[in-house]
C-alpha positions in Angstrom: -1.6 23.8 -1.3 1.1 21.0 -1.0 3.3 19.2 -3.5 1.8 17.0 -5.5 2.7 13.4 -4.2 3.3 11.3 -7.5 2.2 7.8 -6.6 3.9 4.5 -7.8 2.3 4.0 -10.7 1.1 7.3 -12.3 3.7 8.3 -14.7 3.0 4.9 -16.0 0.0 5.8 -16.6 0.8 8.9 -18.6 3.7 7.5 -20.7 3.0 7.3 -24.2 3.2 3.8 -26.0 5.9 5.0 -28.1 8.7 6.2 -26.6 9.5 10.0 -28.0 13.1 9.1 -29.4 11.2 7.1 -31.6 9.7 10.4 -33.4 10.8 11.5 -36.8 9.4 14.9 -37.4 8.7 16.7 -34.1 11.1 18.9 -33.5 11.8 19.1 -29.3 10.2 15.8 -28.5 13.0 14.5 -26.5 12.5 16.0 -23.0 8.7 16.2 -22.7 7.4 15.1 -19.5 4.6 13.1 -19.0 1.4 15.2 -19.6 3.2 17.5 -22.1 5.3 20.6 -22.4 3.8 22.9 -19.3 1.9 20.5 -17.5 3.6 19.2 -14.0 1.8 15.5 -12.9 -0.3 17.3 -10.8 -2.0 19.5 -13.5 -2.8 16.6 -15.3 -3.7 14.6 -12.3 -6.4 17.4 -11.7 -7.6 17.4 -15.4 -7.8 13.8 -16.0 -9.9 13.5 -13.1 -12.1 16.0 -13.9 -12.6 14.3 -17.2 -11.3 16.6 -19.2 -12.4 15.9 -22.9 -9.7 14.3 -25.4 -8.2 15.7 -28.3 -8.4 14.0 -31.5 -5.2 14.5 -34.1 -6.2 11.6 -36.4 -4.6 11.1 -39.8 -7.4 10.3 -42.4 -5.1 9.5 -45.4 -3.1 10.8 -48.3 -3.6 12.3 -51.5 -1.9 10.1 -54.7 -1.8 12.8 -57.2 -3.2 15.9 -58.4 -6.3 15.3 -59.3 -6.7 13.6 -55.8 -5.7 16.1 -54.2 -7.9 19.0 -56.2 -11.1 16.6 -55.8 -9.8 16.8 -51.7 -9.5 20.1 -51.4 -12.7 21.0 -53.2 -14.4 18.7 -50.4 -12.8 20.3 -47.4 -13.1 23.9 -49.2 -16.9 22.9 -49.5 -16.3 23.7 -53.2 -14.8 27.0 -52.4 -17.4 28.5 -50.2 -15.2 27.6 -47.3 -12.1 29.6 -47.3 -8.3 27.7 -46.8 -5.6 29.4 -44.5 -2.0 28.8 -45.0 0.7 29.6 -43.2 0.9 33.7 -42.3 -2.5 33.8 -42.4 -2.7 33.5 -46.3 -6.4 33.2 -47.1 -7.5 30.9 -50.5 -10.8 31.7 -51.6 -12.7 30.2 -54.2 -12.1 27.2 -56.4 -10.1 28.5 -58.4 -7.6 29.5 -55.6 -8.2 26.1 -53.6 -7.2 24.8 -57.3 -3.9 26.6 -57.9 -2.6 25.1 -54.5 -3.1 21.3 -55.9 -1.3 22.7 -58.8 1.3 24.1 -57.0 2.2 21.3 -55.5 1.7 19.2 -57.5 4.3 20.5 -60.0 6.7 20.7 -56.9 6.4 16.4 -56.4 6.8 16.7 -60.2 10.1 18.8 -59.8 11.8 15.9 -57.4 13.4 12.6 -58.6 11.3 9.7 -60.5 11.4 7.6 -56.4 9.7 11.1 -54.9 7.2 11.5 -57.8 5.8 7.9 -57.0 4.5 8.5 -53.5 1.6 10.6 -51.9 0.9 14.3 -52.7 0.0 15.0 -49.2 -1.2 13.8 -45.6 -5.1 14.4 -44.5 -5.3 15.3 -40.5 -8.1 15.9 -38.5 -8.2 18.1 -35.5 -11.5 17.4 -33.1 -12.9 17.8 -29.9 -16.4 16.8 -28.5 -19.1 18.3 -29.3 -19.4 21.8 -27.4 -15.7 23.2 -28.1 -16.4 27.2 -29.7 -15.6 27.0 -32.9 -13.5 29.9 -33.0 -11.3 29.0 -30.5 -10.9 25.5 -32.2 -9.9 27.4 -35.5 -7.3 29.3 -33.6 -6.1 26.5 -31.7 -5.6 24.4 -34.5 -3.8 27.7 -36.5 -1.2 27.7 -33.7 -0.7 24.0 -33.6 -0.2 23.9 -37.3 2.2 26.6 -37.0 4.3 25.0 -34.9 4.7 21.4 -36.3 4.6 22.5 -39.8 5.7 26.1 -40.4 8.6 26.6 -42.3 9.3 23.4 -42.9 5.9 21.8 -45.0 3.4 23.8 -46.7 0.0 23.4 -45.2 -3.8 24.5 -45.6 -6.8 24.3 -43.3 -10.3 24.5 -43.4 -12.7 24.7 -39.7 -15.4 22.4 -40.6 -18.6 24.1 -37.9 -21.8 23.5 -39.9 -23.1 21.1 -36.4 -22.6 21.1 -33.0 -19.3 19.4 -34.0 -16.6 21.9 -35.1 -13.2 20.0 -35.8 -10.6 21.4 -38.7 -9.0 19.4 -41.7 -5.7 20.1 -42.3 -4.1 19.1 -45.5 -0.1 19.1 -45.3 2.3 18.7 -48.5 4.6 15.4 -48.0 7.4 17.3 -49.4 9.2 19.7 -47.4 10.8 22.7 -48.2 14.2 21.0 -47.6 13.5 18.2 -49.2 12.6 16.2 -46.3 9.5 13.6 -46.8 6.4 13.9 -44.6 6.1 10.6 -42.4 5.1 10.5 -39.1 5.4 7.7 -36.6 3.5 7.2 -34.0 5.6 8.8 -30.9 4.7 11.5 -33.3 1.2 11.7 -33.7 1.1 11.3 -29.7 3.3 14.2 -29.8 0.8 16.4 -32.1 -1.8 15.5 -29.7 -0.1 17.1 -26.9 0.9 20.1 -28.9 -3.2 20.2 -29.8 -4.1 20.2 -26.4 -1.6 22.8 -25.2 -2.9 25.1 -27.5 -6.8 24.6 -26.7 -5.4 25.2 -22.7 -3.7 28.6 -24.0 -7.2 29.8 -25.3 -9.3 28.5 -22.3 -10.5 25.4 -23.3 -10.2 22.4 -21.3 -8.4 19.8 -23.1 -5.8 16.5 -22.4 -4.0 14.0 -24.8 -3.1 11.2 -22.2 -3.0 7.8 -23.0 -6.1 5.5 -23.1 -4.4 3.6 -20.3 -4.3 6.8 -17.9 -8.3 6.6 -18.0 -9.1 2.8 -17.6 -9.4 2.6 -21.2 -7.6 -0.8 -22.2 -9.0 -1.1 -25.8 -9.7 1.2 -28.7 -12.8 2.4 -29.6 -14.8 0.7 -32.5 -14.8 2.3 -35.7 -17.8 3.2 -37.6 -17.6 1.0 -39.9 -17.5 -1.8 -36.9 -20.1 -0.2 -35.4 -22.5 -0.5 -38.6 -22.1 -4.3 -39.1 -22.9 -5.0 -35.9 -25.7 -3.0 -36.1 -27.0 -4.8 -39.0 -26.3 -8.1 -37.5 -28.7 -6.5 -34.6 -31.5 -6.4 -36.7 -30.9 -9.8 -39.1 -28.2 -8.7 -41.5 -25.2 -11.3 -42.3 -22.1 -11.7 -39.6 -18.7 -11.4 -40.9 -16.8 -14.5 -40.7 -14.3 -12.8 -38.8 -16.6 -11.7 -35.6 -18.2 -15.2 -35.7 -14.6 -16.8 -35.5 -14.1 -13.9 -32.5 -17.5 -15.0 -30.7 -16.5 -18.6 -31.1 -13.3 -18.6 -29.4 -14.6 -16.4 -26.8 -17.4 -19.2 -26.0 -14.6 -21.0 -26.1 -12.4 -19.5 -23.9 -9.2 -19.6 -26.4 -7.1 -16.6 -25.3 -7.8 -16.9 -21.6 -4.9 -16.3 -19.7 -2.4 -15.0 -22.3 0.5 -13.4 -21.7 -0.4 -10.3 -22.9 -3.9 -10.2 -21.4 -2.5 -10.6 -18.2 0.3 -7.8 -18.5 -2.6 -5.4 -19.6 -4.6 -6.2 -16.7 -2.0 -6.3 -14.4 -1.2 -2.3 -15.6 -4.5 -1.3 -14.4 -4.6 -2.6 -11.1 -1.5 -0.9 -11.0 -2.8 2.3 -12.1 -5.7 2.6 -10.4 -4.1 1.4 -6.9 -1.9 4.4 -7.6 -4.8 6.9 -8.4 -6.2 4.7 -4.7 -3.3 5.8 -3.1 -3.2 9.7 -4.2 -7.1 9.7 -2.9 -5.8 8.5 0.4 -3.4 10.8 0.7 -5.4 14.4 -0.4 -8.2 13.1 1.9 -5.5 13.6 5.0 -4.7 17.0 3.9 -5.1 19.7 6.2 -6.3 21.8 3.2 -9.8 21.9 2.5 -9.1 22.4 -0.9 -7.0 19.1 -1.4 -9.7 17.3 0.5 -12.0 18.1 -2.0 -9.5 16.9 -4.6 -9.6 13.8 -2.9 -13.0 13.3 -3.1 -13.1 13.9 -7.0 -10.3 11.8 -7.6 -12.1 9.0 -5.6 -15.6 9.6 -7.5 -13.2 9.2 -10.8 -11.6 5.7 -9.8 -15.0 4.6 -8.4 -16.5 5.5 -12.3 -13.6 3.6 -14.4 -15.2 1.3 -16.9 -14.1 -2.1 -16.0 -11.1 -3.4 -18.2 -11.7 -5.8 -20.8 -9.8 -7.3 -24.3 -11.9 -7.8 -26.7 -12.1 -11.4 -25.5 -13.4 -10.6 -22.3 -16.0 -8.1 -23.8 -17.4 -10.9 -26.0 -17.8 -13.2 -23.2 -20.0 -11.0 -21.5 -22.1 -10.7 -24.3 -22.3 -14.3 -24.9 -23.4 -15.0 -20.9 -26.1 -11.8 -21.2 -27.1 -13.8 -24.1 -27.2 -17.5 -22.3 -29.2 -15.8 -19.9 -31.8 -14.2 -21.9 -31.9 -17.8 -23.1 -31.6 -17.0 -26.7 -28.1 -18.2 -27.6 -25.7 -21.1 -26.7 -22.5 -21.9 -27.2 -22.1 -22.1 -31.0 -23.7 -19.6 -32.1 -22.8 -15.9 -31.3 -24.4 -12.9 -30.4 -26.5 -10.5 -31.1 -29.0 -11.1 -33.4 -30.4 -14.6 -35.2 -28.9 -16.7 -37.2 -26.8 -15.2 -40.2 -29.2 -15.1 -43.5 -27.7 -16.3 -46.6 -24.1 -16.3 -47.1 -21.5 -14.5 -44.8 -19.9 -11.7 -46.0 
């Protein structure tokens, strides 16, 4: 098989947003290629393609104190049924156990100066894949991923969550380190945790990237669920927000057409998918059956990319599907009727 033959364009694609000298925790960040530790372009070329599913390393909060952080604990310890593993293995079962570690450490914040006593207890994380992953692979994958951001340096406790077809692990982490160093990440550092993630899930056989949404076509984020719901309720005759009217308004409107920044996020696409183009070109002129097949897959995968839109651009659509369907105009956005009663 030959060389992989990086097209203008592709590291782009798989540069983070954050550059990694911008990380405060991860130790080893500087240096990473593109695609993470271990992975050469072409390994990721191959899994991107091949839609590999996304890791999810999402931080859900922070404890404020000790009773916060018992009340946490007890939710993610399902009340103790559900044992906690800390570092080495150490198993916590019980409430009472789960309890002594909020009381641990919450008499260690209480320890440090009046300025350290003020802020969080600890940070909430989430480990996830879709649905499918083994559980038990997911538990050890997150175990070694833990290990090696946290150990020895913040005191840590998981819990794998597998009750659905869903497995994914909650990892609670002490802000205060064992040298006195505070717990805050920045973003070149979560991006940095996703890659470690996703090493780990390849070490154990499970199929698994952390690329940027950018590298899949993906220009915005997903909705959250608690975006999803209200438009959902507007669907069916509930109250629009203020703020998505204002959005649907100057999208009928066309305010925001042509920005600056718009046009650099489109203009990144064409870019990257002319370069994913040009790697198709090339692997379908191979002499090697194998990287002809390649080809193929990476031209079936540029051929399914989602076409990139702002937010701006998504709303328009909906508000010409709507102008067509002859239930809307210009003034009044979409979906559903008319708000009922007073915005909220």
């Amino acid at each position: 098989m030959t060389d992989f033959r990086q097209p203008f364009g592709f590291e782009d694609a798989l540069r983070a947003p954050v550059g990694p000298t911008k990380a405060r925790l991860t130790p080893g960040i500087v240096g990473r290629g593109a695609g993470g530790r271990g992975s050469t372009p072409r390994q990721t070329l191959v899994r991107v393609v091949r839609r590999a599913p996304e890791v999810m390393v999402k931080i859900t909060g922070k404890t404020q104190d000790g009773g916060h952080l018992s009340r946490h604990l007890d939710y993610i310890s399902r009340n103790g049924r559900l044992h906690l593993e800390g570092p080495d293995g150490e198993r916590l079962i019980g409430r009472a156990e789960v309890r002594s570690v909020a009381e641990d450490w919450t008499a260690e914040l209480a320890a440090e100066s009046s300025r350290r006593r003020s802020g969080a207890v600890s940070l909430s994380i989430v480990l996830s894949m879709p649905a499918g992953t083994q559980s038990y692979r997911m538990e050890d994958a997150s175990r070694a991923f833990a290990a090696e951001v946290f150990g020895g340096r913040f005191p840590y406790v998981f819990a794998l969550h597998d009750e659905d077809r869903h497995p994914h692990v909650h990892l609670t982490v002490r802000m205060s380190g064992h040298d006195g160093q505070r717990l805050n990440p920045r973003k070149a550092d979560l991006q940095t945790w996703r890659e470690t993630f996703a090493e780990a899930l390849r070490a154990r056989g499970v199929q698994a990237e952390a690329t940027p949404r950018r590298a899949r076509g993906v220009v915005r984020k997903a909705e959250s669920t608690a975006v999803r719901k209200i438009k959902d309720r507007v669907a069916v005759g509930g109250p629009m927000p203020h703020v998505l009217a204002s959005a649907y308004r100057a999208a009928a409107r066309g305010e925001g057409e042509g920005a600056a920044w718009e046009t650099q996020v489109l203009a990144r696409q064409r870019l990257i998918r002319r370069a994913y183009v040009a790697e198709a070109l090339a692997l379908a002129r191979s002499s090697d059956p194998k990287e002809r097949e390649l080809g193929k897959v990476v031209e079936v995968f540029v051929r399914g990319l989602q076409k990139p839109q702002t937010q701006r651009m998504q709303l328009g659509d909906e508000i010409g599907a709507a102008r067509q369907r002859g239930n809307a105009d210009t003034e009044k956005p979409p979906p559903g009727p008319p708000a009922k009663g007073r915005s909220r």
